[in-house]
N, C-alpha and C positions, 0 to 999 in steps of 0.2 A: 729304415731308409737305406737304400744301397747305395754306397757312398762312392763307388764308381758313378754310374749312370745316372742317380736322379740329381734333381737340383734345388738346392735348397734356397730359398727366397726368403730373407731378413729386412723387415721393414719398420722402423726406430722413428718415432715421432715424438719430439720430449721439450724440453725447453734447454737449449744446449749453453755452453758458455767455452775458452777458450782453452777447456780442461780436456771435455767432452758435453758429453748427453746425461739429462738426470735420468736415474732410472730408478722407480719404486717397487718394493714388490712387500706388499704388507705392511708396515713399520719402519721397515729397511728402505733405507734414502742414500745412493750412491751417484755418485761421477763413474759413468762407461769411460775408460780413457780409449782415441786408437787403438795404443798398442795392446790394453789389457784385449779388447775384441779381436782386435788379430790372435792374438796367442791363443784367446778361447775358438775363435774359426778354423786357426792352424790345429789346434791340438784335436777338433772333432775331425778332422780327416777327410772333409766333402771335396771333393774333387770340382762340382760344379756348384756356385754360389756368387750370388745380386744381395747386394745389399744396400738398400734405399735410406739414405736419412735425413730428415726432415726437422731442421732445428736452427736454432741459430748460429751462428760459427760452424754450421756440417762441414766447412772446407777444413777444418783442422783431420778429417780423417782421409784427406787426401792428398800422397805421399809429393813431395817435392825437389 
C-alpha cells in the first residue's frame, strides 16, 4: 500500500457497546476502543482512510 496515494477503506460490523466494538479473531475476544483504533490508524501512517462502522453505540467513535 502506498500510503501517500492510495486509500484505505475499514469497514467494522460487530455488536458494539459504549466501550467500543467486539472484535474476535480466533479465541481472542476484545473491545476495539476509539482511541486504541485511532492510535492503530495513526501509527500505520495512511494518509487517505473511511472508516465505516456499523454497531451499536458507533457514535462513541465520533469525536465531540
Amino acid at each position: 500500500m502506498d500510503r501517500e496515494s492510495d486509500l484505505l477503506f475499514l469497514i467494522l460490523t460487530s455488536h458494539g457497546s459504549q466501550d467500543g466494538v467486539a472484535v474476535q479473531a480466533g479465541k481472542r475476544v476484545e473491545t476495539l476502543s476509539p482511541a486504541h483504533l485511532a492510535g492503530m490508524l495513526d501509527r500505520a501512517e495512511v494518509r487517505h482512510r473511511v472508516v465505516v462502522i456499523s454497531a451499536c453505540y458507533s457514535g462513541v467513535f465520533i469525536a465531540r
